[in-house]
N, C-alpha and C positions, 0 to 999 in steps of 0.2 A: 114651648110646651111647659103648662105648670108641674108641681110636683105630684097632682091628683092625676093630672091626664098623663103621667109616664106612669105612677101606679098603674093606672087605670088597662093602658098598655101591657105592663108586665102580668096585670092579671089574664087579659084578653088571652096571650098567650100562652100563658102556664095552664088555663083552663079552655083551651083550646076552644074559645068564644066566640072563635068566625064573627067578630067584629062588635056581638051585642056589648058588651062593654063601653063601646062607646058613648050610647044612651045613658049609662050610670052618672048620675051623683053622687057626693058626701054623704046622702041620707039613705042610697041605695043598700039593703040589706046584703048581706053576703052567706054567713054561715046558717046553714036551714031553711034558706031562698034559694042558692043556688045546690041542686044535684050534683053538679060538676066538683062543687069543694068537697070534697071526702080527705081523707086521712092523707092520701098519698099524692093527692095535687097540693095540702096546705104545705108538703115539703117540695114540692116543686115553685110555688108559689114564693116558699122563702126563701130560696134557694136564687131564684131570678129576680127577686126584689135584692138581695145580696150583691149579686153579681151587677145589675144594671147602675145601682149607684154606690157599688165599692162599700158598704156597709156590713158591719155585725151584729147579728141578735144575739145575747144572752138568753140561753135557755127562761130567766127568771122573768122573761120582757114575752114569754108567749102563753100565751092563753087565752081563752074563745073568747074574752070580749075584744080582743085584736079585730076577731075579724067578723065579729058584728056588721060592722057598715065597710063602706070603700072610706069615708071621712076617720074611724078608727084604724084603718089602716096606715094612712095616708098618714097618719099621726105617728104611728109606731115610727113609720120612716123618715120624719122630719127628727123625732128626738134621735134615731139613731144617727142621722146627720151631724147635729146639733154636737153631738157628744165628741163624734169620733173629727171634730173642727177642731175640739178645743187642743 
């Protein structure tokens, strides 16, 4: 499983997407498409994107163009990878 299709997982879960998630792309909209992301799934969201691949966000690293698309996401968590390698 690539890095988009474990996002993609952690999203399905955190916003309790009974599987539509699967359908999504990189280019899939997130914030203001989906109903399901409000205020207190995007901390559920980061919280299990966290935990699933051992990563940290810094407060200075979130903000709503994060979660624009699954493909901006998907980014967010490659740099936090990226980072916490070195």
């Amino acid at each position: 499983m690539n890095l988009t299709e474990q996002v993609l997982h952690v999203l399905d879960g955190a916003l309790h997407l009974q599987g539509r998630a699967a359908s999504f792309t990189r280019e899939t909209p997130l914030l203001g498409a989906l109903p399901e992301l409000d205020s207190m799934a995007v901390l559920a969201l980061l919280t299990g994107l966290e935990n699933h691949f051992g990563v940290t966000f810094s407060d200075d690293e979130i903000h709503g163009s994060v979660f624009a698309t699954v493909g901006s996401l998907s980014d967010l968590v490659e740099q936090a990878r990226a980072r916490q390698a070195t």
